[in-house]
C-alpha positions in Angstrom: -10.6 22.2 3.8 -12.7 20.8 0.8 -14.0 17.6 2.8 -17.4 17.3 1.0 -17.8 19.1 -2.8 -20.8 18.9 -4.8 -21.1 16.8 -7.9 -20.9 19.9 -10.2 -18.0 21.1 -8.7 -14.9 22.2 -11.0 -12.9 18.8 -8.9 -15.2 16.4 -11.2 -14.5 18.1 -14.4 -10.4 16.7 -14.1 -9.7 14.6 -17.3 -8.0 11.2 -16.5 -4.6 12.5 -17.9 -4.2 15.2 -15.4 -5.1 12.8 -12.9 -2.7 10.3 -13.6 0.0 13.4 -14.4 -0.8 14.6 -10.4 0.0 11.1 -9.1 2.5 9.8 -11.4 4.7 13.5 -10.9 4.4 13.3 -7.1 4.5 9.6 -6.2 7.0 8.9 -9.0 5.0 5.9 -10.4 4.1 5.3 -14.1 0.3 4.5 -13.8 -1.4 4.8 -17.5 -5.2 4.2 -16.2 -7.1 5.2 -13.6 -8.5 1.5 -12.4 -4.3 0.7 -11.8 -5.2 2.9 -8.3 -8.1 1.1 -7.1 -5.6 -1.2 -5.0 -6.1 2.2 -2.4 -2.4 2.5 -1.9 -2.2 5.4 -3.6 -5.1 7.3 -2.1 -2.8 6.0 1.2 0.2 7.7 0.0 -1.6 10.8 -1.5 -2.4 11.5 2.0 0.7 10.8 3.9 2.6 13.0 1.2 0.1 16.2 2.0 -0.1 14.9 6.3 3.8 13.7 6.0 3.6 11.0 8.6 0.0 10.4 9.6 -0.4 7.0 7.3 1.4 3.7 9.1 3.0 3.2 5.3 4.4 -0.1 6.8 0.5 -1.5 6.7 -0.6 -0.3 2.9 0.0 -3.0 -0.1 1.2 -1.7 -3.0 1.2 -5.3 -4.4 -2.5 -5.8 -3.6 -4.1 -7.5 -6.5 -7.0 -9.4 -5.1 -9.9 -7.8 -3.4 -9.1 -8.9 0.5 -5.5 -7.1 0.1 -6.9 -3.9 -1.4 -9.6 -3.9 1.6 -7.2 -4.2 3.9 -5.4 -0.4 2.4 -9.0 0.8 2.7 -9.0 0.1 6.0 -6.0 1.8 6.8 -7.0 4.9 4.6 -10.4 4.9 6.7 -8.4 4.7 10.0 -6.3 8.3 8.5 -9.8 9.7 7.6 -10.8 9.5 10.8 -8.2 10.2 12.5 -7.9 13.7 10.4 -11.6 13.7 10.7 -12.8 14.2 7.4 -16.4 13.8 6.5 -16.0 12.2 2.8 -17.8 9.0 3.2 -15.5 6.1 1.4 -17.5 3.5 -0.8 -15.0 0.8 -0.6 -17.0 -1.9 -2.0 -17.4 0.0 -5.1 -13.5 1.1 -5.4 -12.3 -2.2 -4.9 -14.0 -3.5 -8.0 -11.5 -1.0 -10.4 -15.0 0.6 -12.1 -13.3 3.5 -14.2 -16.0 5.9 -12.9 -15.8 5.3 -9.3 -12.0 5.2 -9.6 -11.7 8.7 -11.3 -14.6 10.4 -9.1 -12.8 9.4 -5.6 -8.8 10.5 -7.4 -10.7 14.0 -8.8 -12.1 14.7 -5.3 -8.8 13.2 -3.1 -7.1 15.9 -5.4 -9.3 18.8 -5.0 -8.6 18.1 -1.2 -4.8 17.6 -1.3 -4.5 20.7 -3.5 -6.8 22.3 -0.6 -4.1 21.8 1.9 -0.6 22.4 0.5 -2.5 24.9 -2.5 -1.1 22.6 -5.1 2.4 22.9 -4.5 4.7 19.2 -4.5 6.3 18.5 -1.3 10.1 18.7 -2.2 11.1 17.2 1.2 8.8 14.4 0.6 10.4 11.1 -1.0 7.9 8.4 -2.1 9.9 5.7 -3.5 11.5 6.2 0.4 8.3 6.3 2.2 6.9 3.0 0.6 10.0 0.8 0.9 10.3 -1.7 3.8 13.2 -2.7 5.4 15.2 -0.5 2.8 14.6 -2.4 -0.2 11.8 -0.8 -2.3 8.4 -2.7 -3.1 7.8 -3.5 -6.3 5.3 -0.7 -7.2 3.7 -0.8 -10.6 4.7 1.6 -12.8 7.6 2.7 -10.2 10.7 4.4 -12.6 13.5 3.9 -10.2 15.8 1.1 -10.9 16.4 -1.5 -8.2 20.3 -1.6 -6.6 20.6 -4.8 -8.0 19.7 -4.2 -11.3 21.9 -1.3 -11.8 24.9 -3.8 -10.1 24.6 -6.2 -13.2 24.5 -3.3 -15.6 27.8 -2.8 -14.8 28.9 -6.2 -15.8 30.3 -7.1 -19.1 27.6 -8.8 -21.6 28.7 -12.1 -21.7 31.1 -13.9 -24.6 28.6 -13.8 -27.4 30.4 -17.2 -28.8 29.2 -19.2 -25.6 25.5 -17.7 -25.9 25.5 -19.3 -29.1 26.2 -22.1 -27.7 23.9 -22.7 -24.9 21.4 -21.4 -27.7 22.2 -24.5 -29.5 22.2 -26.7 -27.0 18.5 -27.5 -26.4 17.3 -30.5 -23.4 17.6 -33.4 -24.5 14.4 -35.8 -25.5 13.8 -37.7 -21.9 13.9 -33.8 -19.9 11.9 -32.5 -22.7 9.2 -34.6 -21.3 9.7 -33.9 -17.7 9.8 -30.3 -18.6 6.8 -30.4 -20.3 5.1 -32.9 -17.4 6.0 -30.2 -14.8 5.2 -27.4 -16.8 1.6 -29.0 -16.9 1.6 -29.5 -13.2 2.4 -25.7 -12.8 -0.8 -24.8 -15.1 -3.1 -27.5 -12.8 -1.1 -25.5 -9.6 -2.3 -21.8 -11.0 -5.9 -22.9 -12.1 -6.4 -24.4 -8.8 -4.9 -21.7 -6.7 -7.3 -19.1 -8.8 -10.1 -20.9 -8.3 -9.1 -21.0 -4.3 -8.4 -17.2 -4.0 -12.0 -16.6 -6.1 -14.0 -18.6 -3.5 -11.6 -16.7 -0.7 -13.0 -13.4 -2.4 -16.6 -14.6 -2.3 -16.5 -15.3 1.4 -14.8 -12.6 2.8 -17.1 -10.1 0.8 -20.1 -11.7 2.1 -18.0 -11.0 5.6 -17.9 -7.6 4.9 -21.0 -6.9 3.5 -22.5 -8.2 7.0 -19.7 -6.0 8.5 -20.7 -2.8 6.9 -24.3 -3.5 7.7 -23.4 -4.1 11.6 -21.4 -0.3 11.3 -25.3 1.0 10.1 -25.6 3.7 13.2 -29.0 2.7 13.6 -28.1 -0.9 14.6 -25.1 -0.2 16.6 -26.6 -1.3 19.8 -29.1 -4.2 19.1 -28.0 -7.3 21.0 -27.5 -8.9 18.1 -25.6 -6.9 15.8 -23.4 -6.6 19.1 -23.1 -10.5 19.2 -22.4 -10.6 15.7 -19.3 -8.2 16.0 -18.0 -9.9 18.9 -17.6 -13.1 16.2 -16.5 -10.9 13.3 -13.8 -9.2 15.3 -12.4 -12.2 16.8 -8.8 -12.6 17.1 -8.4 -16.4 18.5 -9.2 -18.8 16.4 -11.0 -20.9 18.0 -15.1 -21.3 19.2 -14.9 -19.3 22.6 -16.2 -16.3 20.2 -19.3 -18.3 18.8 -19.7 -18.9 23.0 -19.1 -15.5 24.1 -21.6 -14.1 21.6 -24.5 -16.7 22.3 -23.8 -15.9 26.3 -24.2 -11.9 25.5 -26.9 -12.5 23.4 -29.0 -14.8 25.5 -27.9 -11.9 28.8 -29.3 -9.3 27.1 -32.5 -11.1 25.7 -33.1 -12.3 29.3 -33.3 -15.8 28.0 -31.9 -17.0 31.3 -33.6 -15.4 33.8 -36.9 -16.5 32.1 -35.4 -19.6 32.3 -34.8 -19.5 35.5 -38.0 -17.8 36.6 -39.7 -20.6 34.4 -38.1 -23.7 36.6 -38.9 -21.6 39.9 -42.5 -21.7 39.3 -42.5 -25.3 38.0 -41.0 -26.2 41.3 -43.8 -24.2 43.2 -46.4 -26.0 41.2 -45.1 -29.2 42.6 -44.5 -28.0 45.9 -47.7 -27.1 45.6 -49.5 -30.4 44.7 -47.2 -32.5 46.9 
């Protein structure tokens, strides 16, 4: 099993195309560059197609566009690489920022090792468009080539009577919705800038967040009392400040901070005991 290859290996020579070819044949998706998989829901799928079953499919985004959704497939792709226990370190902070080179180095290995299991060969049992729909409708995947039910439901309808599309052609808003139109349609603009400019200062913070997470994961730092205490804040899942609390309480435990404390106001009261 090709966990970890060496940078001169045959894997890294694989142009884009045949890349894209590998995952666009077998996922049935329409991808035309390599940066369009950086999302990691493809690297997810890519795995549950050659270990049919082993990746929760329910948890992995195919319409992650911002950087907090695509960590999120990361983590569920680390969670499968664990579990299968491969060795091939994943550099998520570099993958998530769509960099062409990363992109294609991580697809040429993630092939070399699929092809490593199943020798190449496409899983006929295995039915992507299936495996990444939820609830039975299918997710809108980029690049996906099957047609949605409904879509194919209004193809069967007659185009409609060509005389009254003329006429709703023709018949344009009239002056006083003209300017609520254009009103709203400038409240929408203020709407999206703002929201961008939220979801960009969301980014910032959460990948100051992880880049204090992935230096708490550092082996070497595991077990210091305060990389400890910073986890127990990180991980969190009430939101509210008993986490802040718990974490000062371990930290100031394991520092001994109260039992010099303690031992301090013991031998302050002796001292007066003392001169009384």
């Amino acid at each position: 099993m090709a966990t970890n290859i060496g940078m001169m290996d045959s894997a890294y020579f694989v142009g884009r195309n045949e890349i894209l070819t590998w995952i666009n044949d077998r996922l049935h998706l329409n991808l035309s560059r390599v940066e369009e998989a950086a999302s990691g829901a493809v690297q997810c799928q890519m795995l549950d197609m050659t270990f049919p079953g082993v990746v929760p499919m329910h948890k992995v985004n195919f319409d992650a566009k911002n950087e907090y959704d695509m960590i999120q497939n990361y983590k569920v792709l680390q969670d499968v690489v664990n579990k299968l226990k491969i060795t091939k370190p994943l550099e998520i902070n570099r993958l998530v920022k769509g960099r062409p080179l990363d992109n294609l180095e991580f697809l040429q290995w993630l092939k070399r090792f699929c092809d490593s299991i199943n020798g190449g060969i496409m899983n006929e049992n295995y039915n992507p468009v299936e495996r990444r729909s939820r609830n039975g409708k299918e997710r809108s995947v980029k690049g996906s080539n099957k047609i949605p039910k409904s879509l194919q439901t209004n193809n069967n309808h007659p185009p409609p009577n060509s005389s009254s599309v003329g006429l709703s052609k023709a018949s344009g808003p009239k002056p006083a919705k003209a300017a609520e139109v254009q009103a709203l349609s400038k409240e929408l603009v203020d709407l999206k800038i703002s929201t961008d400019l939220l979801e960009k200062e969301r980014d910032f913070y959460f990948s100051k967040l992880r880049d204090v997470e992935i230096l708490c994961q550092t082996p070497e730092l595991d077990d210091l009392p305060i990389v400890v205490a910073v986890k127990k804040i990180l991980y969190a899942t009430d939101a509210n400040e008993s986490a802040l609390e718990d974490a000062q309480e371990y930290l100031n435990q394991s520092l001994g901070v109260e039992d010099d404390e303690a031992e301090g106001n013991g031998e302050q009261l002796e001292e007066e005991k003392t001169q009384a």
